[in-house]
C-alpha positions as CSV (number, residue, x, y, z in Angstrom):
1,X,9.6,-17.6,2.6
2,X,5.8,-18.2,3.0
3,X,3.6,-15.7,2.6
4,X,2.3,-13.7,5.7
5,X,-0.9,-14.8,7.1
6,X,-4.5,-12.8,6.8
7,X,-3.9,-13.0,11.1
8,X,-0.4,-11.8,10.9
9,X,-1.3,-8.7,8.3
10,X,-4.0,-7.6,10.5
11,X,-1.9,-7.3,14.0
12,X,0.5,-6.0,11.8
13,X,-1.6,-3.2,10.3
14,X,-3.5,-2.7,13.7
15,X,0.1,-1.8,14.9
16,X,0.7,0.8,11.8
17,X,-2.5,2.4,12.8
18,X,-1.6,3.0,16.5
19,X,-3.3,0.3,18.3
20,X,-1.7,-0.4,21.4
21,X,0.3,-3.3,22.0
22,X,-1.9,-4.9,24.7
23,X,-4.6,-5.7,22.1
24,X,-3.1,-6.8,19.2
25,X,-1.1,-9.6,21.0
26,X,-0.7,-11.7,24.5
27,X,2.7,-9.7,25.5
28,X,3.3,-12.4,28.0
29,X,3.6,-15.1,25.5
30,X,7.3,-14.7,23.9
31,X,5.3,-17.0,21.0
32,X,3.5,-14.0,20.3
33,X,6.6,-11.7,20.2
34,X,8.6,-13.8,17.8
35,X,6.0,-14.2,15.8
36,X,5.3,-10.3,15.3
37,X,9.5,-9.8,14.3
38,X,8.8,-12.5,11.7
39,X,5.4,-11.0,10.5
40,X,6.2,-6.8,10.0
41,X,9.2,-8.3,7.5
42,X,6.8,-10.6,5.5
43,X,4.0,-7.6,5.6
44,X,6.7,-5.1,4.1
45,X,7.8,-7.9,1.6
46,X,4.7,-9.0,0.0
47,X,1.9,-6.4,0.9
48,X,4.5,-2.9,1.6
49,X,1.8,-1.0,0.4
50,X,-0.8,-1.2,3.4
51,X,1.7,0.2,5.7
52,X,3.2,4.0,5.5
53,X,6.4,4.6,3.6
54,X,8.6,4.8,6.2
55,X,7.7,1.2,7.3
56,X,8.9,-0.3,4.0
57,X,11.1,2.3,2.9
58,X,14.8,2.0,3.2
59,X,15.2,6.3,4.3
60,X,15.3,6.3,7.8
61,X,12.3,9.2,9.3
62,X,12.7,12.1,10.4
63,X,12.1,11.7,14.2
64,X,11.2,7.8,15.2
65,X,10.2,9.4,19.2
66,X,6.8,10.7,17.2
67,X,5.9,7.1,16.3
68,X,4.8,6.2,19.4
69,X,4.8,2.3,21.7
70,X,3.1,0.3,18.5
71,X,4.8,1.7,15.5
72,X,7.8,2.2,16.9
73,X,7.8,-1.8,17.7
74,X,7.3,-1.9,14.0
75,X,10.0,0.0,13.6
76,X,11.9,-2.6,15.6
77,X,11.0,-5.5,13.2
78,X,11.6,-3.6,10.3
79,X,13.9,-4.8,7.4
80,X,16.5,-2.2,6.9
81,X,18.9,-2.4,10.1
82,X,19.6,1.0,9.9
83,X,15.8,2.1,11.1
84,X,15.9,-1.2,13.4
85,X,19.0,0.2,15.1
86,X,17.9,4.0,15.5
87,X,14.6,1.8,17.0
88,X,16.3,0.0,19.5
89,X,18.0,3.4,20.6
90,X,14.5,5.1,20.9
91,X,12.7,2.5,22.7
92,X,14.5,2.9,26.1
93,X,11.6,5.4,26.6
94,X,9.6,2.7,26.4
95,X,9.9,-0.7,29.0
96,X,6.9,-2.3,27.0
97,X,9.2,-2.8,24.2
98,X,11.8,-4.6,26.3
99,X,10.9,-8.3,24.6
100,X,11.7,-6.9,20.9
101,X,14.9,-5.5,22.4
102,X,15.9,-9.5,23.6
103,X,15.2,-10.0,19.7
104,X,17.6,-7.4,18.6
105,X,20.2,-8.9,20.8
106,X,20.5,-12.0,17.9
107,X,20.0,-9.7,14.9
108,X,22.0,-10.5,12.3
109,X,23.0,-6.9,11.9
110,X,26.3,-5.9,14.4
111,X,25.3,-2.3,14.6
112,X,22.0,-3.1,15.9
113,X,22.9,-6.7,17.8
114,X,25.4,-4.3,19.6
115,X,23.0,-1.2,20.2
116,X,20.4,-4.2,21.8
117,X,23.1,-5.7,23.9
118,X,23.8,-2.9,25.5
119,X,20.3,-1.8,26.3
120,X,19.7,-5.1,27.5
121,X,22.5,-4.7,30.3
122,X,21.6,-1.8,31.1
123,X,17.6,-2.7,31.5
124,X,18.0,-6.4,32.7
125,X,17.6,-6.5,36.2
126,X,15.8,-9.2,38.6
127,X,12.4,-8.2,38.5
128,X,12.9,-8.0,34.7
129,X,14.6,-10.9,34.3
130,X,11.5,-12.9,35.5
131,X,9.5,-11.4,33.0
132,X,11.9,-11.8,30.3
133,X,13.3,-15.4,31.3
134,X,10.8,-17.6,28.8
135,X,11.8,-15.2,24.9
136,X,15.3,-14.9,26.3
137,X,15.5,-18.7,26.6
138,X,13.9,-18.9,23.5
139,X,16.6,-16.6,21.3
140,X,18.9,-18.0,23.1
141,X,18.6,-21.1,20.6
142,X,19.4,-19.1,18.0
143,X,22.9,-17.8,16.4
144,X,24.3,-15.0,18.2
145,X,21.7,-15.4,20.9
146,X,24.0,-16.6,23.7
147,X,24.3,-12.8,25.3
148,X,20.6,-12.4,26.6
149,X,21.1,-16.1,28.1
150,X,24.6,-15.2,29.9
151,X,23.4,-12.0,30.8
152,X,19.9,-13.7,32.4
153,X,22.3,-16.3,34.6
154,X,24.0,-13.5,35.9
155,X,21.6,-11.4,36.5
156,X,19.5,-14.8,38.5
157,X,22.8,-15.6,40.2
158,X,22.5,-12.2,42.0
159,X,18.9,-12.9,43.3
160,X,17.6,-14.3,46.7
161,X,15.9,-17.7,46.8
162,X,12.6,-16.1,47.4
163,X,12.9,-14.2,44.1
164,X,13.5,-17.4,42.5
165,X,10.4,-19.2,43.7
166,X,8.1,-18.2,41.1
167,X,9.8,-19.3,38.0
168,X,10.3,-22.8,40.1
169,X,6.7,-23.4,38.9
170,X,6.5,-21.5,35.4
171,X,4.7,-23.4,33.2
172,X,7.4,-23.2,30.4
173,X,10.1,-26.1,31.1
174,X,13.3,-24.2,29.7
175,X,12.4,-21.8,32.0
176,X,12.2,-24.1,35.3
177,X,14.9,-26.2,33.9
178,X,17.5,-22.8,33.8
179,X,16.4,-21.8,37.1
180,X,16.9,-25.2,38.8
181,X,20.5,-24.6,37.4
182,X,21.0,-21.3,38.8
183,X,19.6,-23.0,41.9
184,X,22.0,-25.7,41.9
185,X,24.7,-24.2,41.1
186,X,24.4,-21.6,43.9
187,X,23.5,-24.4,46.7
188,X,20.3,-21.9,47.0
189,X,17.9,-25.0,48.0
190,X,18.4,-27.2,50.8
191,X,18.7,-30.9,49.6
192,X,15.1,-32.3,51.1
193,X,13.9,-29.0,48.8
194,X,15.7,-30.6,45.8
195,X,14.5,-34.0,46.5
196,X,10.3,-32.4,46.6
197,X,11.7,-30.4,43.2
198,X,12.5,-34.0,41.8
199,X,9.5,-35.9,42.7
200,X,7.0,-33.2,42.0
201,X,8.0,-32.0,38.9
202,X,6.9,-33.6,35.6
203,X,10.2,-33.0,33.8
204,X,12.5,-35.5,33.5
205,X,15.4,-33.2,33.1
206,X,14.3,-31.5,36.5
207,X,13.9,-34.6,38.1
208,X,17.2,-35.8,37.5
209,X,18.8,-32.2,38.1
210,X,17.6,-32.1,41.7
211,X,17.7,-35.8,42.1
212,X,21.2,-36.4,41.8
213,X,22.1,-32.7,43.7
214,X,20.2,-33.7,47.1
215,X,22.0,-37.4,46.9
216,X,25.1,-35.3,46.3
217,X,24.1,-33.0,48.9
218,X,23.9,-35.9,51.9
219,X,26.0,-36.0,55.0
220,X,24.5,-37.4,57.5
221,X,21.4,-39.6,58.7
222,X,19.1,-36.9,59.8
223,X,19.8,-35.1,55.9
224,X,18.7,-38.7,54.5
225,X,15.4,-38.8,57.0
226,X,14.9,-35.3,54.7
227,X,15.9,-36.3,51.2
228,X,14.8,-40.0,50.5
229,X,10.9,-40.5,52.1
230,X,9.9,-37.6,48.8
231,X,12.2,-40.2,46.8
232,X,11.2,-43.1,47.0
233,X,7.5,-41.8,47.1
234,X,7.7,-40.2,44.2
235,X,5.5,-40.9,41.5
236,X,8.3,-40.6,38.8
237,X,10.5,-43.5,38.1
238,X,13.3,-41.7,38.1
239,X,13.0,-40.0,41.5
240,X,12.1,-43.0,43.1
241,X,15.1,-44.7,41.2
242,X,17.4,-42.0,42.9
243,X,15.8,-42.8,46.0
244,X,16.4,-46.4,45.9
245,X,20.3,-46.2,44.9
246,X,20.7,-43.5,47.7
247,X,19.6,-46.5,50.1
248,X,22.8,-47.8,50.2
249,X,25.1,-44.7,50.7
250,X,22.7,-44.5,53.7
251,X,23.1,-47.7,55.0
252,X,19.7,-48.9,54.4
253,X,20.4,-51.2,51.7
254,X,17.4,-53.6,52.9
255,X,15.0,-51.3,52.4
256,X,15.5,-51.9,48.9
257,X,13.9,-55.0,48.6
258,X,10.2,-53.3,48.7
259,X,11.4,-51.5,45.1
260,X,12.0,-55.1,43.7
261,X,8.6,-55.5,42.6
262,X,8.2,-51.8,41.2
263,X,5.9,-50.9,38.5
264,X,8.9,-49.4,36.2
265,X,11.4,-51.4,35.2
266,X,14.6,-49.0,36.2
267,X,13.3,-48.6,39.7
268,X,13.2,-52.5,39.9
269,X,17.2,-52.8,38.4
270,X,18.3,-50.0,40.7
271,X,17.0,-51.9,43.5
272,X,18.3,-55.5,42.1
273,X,22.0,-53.4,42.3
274,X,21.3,-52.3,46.1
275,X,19.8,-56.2,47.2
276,X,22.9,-58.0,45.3
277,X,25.7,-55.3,46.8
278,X,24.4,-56.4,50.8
279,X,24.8,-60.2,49.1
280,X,21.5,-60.7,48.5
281,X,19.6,-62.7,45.7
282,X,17.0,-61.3,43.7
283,X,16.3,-63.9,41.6
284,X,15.5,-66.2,44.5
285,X,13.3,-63.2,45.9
286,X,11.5,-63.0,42.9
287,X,10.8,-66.7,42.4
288,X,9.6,-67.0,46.2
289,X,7.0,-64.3,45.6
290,X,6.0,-66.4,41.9
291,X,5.4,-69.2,43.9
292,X,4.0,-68.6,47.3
293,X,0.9,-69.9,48.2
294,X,-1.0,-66.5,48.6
295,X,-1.0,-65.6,45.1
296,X,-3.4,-62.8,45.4
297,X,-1.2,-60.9,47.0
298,X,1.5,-61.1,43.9
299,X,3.3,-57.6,42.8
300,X,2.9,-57.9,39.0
301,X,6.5,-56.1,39.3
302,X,7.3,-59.6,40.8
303,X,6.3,-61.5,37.8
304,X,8.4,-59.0,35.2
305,X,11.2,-58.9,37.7
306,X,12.0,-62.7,37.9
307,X,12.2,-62.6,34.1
308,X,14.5,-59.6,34.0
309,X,16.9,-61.4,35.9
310,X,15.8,-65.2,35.6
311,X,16.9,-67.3,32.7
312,X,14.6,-69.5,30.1
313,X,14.3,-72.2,33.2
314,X,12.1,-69.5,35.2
315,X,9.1,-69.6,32.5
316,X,7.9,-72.6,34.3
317,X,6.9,-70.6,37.3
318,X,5.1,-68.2,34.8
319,X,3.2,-70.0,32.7
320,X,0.6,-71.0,36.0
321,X,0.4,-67.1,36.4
322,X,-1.8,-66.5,33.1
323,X,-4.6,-68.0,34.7
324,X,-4.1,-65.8,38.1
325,X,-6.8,-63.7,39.3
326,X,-5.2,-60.4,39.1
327,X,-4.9,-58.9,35.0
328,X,-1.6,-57.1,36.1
329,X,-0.2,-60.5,37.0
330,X,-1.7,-62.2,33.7
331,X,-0.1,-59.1,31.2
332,X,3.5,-59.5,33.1
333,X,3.2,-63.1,32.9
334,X,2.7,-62.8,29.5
335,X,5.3,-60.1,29.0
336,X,8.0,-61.8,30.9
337,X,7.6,-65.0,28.7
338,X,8.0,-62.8,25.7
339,X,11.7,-61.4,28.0
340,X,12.9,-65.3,28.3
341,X,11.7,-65.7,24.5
342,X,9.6,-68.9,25.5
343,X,6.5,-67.9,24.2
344,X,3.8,-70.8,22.8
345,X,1.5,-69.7,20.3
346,X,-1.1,-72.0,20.6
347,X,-1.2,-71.5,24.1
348,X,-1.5,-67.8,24.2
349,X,-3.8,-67.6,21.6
350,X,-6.9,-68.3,24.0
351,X,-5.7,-64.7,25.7
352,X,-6.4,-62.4,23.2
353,X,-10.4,-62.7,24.3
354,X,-9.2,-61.9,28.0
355,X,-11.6,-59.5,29.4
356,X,-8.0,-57.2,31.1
357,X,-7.1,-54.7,28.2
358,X,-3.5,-55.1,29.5
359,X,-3.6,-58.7,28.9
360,X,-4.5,-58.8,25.8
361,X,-2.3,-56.0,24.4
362,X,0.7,-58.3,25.9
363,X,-0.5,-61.2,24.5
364,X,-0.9,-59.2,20.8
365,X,3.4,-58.0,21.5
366,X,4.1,-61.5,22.2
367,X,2.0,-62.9,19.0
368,X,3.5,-60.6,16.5
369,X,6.5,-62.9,15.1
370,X,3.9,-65.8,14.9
371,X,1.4,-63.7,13.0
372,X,1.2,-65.7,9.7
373,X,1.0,-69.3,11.9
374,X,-2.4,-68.0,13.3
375,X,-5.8,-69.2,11.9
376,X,-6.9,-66.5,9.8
377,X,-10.4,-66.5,10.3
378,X,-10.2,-66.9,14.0
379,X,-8.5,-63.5,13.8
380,X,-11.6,-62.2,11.5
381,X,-13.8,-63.0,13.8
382,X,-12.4,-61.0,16.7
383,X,-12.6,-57.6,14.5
384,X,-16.6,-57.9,14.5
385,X,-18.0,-54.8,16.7
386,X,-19.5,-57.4,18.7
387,X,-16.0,-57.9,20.2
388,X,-14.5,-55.6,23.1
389,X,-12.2,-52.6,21.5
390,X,-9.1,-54.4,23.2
391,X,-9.4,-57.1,21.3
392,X,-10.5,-55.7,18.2
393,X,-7.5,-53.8,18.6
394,X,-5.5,-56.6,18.9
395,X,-6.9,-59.1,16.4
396,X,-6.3,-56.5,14.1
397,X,-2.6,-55.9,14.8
398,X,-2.1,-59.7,14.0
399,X,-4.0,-59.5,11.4
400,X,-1.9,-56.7,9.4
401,X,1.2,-57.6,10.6
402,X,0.3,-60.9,8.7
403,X,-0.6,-59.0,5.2
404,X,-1.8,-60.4,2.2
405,X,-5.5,-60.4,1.1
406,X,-6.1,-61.3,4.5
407,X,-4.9,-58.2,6.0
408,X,-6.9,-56.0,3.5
409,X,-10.1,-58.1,4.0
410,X,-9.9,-57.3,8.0
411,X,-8.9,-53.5,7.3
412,X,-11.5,-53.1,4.8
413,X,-13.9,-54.5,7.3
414,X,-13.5,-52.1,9.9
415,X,-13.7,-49.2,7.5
416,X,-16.9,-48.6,9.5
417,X,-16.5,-49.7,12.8
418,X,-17.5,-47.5,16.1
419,X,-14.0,-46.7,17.1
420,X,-13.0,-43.5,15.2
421,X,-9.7,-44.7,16.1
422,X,-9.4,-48.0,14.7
423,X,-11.2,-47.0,11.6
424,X,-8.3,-44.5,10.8
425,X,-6.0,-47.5,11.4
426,X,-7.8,-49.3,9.3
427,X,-7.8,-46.7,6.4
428,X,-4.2,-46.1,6.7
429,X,-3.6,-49.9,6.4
430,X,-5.8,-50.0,3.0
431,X,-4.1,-46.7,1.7
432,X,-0.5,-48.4,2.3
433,X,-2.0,-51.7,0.9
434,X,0.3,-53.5,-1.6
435,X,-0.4,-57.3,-3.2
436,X,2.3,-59.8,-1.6
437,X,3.4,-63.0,-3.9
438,X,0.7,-64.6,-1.9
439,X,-2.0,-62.9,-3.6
440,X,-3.5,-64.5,-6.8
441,X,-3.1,-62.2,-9.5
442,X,-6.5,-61.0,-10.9
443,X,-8.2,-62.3,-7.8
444,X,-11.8,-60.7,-8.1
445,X,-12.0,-60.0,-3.9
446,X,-9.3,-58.1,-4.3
447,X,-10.6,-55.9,-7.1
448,X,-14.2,-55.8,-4.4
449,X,-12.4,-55.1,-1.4
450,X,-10.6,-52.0,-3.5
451,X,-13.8,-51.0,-4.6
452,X,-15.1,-50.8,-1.2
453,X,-12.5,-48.4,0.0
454,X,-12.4,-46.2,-3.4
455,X,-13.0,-43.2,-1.2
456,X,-9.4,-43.4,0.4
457,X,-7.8,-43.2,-3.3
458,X,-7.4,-41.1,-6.0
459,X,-9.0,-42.4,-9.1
460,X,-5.5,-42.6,-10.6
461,X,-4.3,-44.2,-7.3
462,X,-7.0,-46.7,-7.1
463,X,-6.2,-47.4,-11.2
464,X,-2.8,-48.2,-9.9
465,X,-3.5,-50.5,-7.0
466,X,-5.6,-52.7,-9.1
467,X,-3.1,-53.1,-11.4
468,X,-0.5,-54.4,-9.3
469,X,-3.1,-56.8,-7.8
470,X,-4.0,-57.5,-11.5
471,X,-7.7,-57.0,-10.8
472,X,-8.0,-54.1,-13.2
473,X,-10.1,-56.0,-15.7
């Protein structure tokens, strides 16, 4: 067990000296509840002798209702279950104490676990239950803490949708995700409400909770004028994804050709599944948009699409796309040649000094298995601070994917450059630097190069580098 904290002994000793609960810690964070059980135990085990006796003594006192709110939360943290359990009996005087109480319900002690429980029912009502929803949730991930979170979807089941509302939006995701359930489950929200719950919130869980309940919910065309428009607006892929397959069961199945050029690639396979169930082609879509005249007007979805579901054949409408006009178009062009594995080195080279950041960082991906065929000092050249970030970034990716000395040489070199990012890149590359066979035993660059970045080794560490490289003489 770690010791306690100098934070934790303080709130804990503020507590013990009657401070009131309010000011010693947020009571509407349950962080700050669980962390208070955890801290009055590793007070009384390492420091027992800054709080009175009773607080680290196994004798129970005389009359715990003289304690008061804050020590008698002490009380309810305390190590011997017998003075936790004659707590929890106490501190129905006391509704500010209702969080440690949730605690209590997963003590590992029956006697109290079974004193807490039934306080719990007792207390736990709806307006409660909103307060207590977030440390309920949170025992409830522990052993023995499945009773708050029953008791909690009863006592939700049993309140109106209006009651509901506010936890819709609490910031804590267990929280929205368990009353979403309770929503679901008891057909509380009409499905165009469950279809704005899936495209506006930014939990994936949520979205496909309400997602799949308002397609499930649909039973007629005026129900689908409610429940797909937030769909297939949404700015989630997996709304919008829902959206698009609900097309079909509404007989709207063309609509899905819009969603073939799609900025995420599920959106663009749920709407491939829609096109090819009315009989149509989206391969033949897709290689119509790569080639039409207009090609300002190309979806970069368009140009990852036809790879998607083109075969090796298609690259030859793709490789004209790297010198389009648009960087979207350029980066999928790149990227899609990469998905039909027909990528060219030394033609894709020139694009790691394209000005699109995009573009580049495709190009990089694509390079990666062609690392060590790549001039060297081409590479080098594109780390100087001259260079855009992007393709600093990217050189460098090459560069130590490559390894050897030439890795070490380009990560020692941007030990100092402007990006506070790269730079710890670049350390951590040196740090985890190891000679390959390639390296020339004894070479004296790499004994410079080491000595360079002595300041990101131990003196026994940098001992030990050099003599694997055999540059320690």
């Amino acid at each position: 067990m770690p010791e306690v904290s100098e934070d934790g002994t303080a709130a804990v000793m503020r507590l013990a000296a009657g401070a009131p609960l309010g000011s010693t810690l947020d009571v509407a964070d349950p962080s700050d509840w669980l962390a208070l059980d955890a801290q009055v135990r590793e007070v009384a085990w390492y420091r027992p002798r800054l709080l009175p006796e009773w607080e680290y003594a196994a004798p129970l006192p005389a009359d715990l209702t003289q304690l008061g709110e804050s020590r008698l939360a002490l009380a309810l943290c305390h190590r011997d279950g017998r003075i936790r359990e004659e707590a929890v009996r106490r501190s129905a005087q006391y509704p500010g104490l209702m969080p440690l109480v949730v605690i209590r319900c997963a003590d590992w002690a029956g006697p109290v676990r079974e004193c807490a429980r039934q306080l719990l029912r007792e207390a736990l009502n709806v307006e409660s239950a909103l307060t207590l929803a977030p440390l309920i949730l949170r025992v409830g991930r522990r052993d023995r803490g499945d009773f708050g979170v029953d008791e909690l979807g009863q006592v939700l089941r049993r309140a109106s949708r209006g009651q509901l509302v506010a936890l819709f939006g609490d910031r804590d995701r267990m929280v929205r995700r368990f009353v979403y359930r309770q929503a679901v489950e008891g057909g509380l929200l009409r499905p165009g409400e469950l279809a704005h719950a899936a495209a506006q919130d930014e939990d994936n869980v949520i979205q496909d909770l309400c997602a799949t309940a308002a397609l499930a919910a649909l039973g007629d065309e005026e129900a689908y004028e409610e429940v797909l428009p937030p769909l297939l607006s949404a700015r989630n892929p997996r709304a919008r994804s829902a959206g698009v397959t609900g097309l079909r069961r509404a007989g709207w199945s063309r609509r899905a050709e819009s969603f073939l050029s799609d900025r995420s690639a599920l959106v663009r396979a749920c709407a491939r599944y829609v096109v090819r169930q009315q009989g149509g082609d989206p391969v033949a879509w897709y290689r119509e948009r790569c080639t039409a005249s207009d090609g300002l007007e190309l979806p970069p979805g368009a140009v990852i699409g036809l790879a998607e579901c083109g075969n090796r054949a298609d690259a030859a409408l793709l490789w004209p796309l790297l010198a389009h006009a648009a960087a979207g178009v350029r980066a999928r062009a790149v990227a899609g040649l990469r998905t039909l594995d027909c990528v060219d080195a030394e033609q894709l080279r020139p694009l790691l000094d394209d000005p699109g950041a995009g573009v580049v960082r495709e190009t990089a991906i694509a390079l990666l298995p062609s690392a060590k065929e790549l001039p060297a000092d081409w590479l080098l050249e594109r780390t100087g601070s001259e260079r855009p970030r992007h393709v600093r970034v990217a050189a460098f990716r090459l560069l130590d994917a490559r390894g050897g000395i030439v890795a070490l040489r380009a990560a020692v070199g941007l030990l100092e450059d402007p990006d506070v990012k790269l730079r710890t890149w670049a350390a951590q590359s040196v740090q985890r630097w190891h000679p390959s066979a390639y390296v020339r035993r004894g070479d004296p660059e790499v004994r410079e190069l080491l000595e360079r970045s002595r300041h990101l080794f131990s003196d026994h560490g940098l001992r030990r580098r050099k003599r694997e490289a055999g540059a320690d003489r």
